[in-house]
N, C-alpha and C positions, 0 to 999 in steps of 0.2 A: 221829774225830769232827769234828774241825777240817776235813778231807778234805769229809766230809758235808756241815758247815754252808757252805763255801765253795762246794760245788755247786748246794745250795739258792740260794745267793745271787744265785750268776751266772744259772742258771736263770730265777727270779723278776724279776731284770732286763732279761732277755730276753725275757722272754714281756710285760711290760710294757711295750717299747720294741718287741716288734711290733705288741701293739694301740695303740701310738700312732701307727706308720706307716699302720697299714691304715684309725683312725680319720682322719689325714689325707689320703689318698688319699679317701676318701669325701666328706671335704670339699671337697677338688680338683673333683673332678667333679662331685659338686652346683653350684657358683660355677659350671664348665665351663656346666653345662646352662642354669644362671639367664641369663649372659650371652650363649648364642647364641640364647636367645628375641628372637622378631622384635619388632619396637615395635607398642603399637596403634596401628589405624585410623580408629579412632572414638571416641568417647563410651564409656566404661564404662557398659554396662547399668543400674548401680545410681546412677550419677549423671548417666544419660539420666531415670531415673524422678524424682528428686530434682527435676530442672531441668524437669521436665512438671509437677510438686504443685508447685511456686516459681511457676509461672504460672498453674495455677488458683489457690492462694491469694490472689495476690497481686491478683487479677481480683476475685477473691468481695470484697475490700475496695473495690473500686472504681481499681484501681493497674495499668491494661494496662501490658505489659511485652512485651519482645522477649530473646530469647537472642542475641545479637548476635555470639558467637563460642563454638564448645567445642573441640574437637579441634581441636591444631591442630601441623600438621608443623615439624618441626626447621626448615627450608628458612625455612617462614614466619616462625617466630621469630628465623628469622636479619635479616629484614626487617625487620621490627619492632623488633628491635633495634637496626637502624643509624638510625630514625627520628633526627634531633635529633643525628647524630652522623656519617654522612656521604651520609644523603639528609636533606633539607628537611623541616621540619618540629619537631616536640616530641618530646623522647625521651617515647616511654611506653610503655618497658620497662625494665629492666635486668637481663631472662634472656635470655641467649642459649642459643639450638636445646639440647634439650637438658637446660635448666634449669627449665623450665616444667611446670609440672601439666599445662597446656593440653598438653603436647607427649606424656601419656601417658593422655588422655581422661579426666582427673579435674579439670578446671576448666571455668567459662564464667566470662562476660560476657553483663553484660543491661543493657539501654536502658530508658529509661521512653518510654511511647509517649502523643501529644498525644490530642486527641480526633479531629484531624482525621488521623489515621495516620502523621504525623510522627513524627519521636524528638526528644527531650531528654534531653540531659545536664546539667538544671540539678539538682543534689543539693538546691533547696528547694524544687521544685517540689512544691505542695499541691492534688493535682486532688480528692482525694475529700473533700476540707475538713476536716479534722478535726481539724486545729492542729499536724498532726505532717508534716515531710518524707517524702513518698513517698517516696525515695530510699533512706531509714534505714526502715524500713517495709517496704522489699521485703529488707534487708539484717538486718532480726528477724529473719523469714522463714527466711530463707537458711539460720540458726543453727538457727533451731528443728527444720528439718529434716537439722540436719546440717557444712552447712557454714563454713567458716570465711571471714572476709572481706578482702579487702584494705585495705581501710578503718580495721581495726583495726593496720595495719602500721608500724612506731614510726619508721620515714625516709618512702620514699615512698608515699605513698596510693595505691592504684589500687582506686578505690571501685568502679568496675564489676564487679569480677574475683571469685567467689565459688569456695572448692574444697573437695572433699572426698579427701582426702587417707590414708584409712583407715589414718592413723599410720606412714606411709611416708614417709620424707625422701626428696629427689632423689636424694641421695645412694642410698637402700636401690633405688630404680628406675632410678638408673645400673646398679647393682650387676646390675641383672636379676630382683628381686624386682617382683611383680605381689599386686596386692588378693588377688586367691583366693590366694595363698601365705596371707595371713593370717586366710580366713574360714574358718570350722568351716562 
């Protein structure tokens, strides 16, 4: 009996330490595939649309607006990131390539635009009069339809910078995870 129960044993632990190999291996290769996905291109389709309804909205109140950056490559943000730090100028970043939404077509930037088709970046500018900052105004918006804002960021502001993020950390998009992993 003791014979018996001691086969059962070994048995049972065997067969449960092979489906933890083969549950890991499954894992291995899932990660394998996440990470040799290529980077996007472009704009994510659903925060192309997003960023098209943030300019009619923002137009129907009287608030012309520009998208002033979406997509935008590792290379670049490498740029931008040396802004204020060993090219000329103000830092206004501190993601490097990489670390950006912008770098996996899930951010923009937008500009307020004058009447005369200039841009401003003054955050009080008041064109359609109504007592309230355009700026914060097109930055409702942004929320209501989704996005999150730089402007609410607890060190540096970067009030232009609006992203939709579909609950994905850099981190989960280093890793090789993309939006449609997580839409039904």
């Amino acid at each position: 009996m003791k014979r018996v129960w001691m086969g059962l044993h070994i048995t049972f632990w065997l067969v449960i330490g092979g489906l933890f190999f083969i549950w890991i291996q499954n894992e291995v290769e899932v990660k394998e595939q996440r990470l040799s996905r290529s980077l996007p291109q472009g704009l994510h389709p659903i925060v192309e649309e997003k960023s098209n309804e943030l300019i009619r909205k923002a137009e129907e109140i009287g608030i012309p607006i520009l998208i002033s950056e979406g997509f935008r490559s590792g290379e670049s943000q490498d740029v931008l990131y040396e802004k204020g730090r060993t090219i000329e100028g103000n830092i206004v970043t501190h993601a490097r390539g990489g670390e950006s939404y912008h770098n996996y077509g899930l951010a923009i930037d937008f500009v307020l635009l004058n009447s005369d088709g200039s841009i401003s970046y003054d955050i009080y500018r008041d064109l359609n009069e109504n007592g309230e900052a355009d700026w914060f105004e097109v930055i409702r918006i942004g929320k209501e339809l989704g996005f999150s804002s730089g402007a609410d960021w607890s060190g540096f502001k970067d009030y232009p910078h609006l992203e939709y993020t579909f609950d994905l950390s850099i981190r989960d998009l280093k890793e090789g995870w993309r939006p449609e992993d997580k839409m039904e």
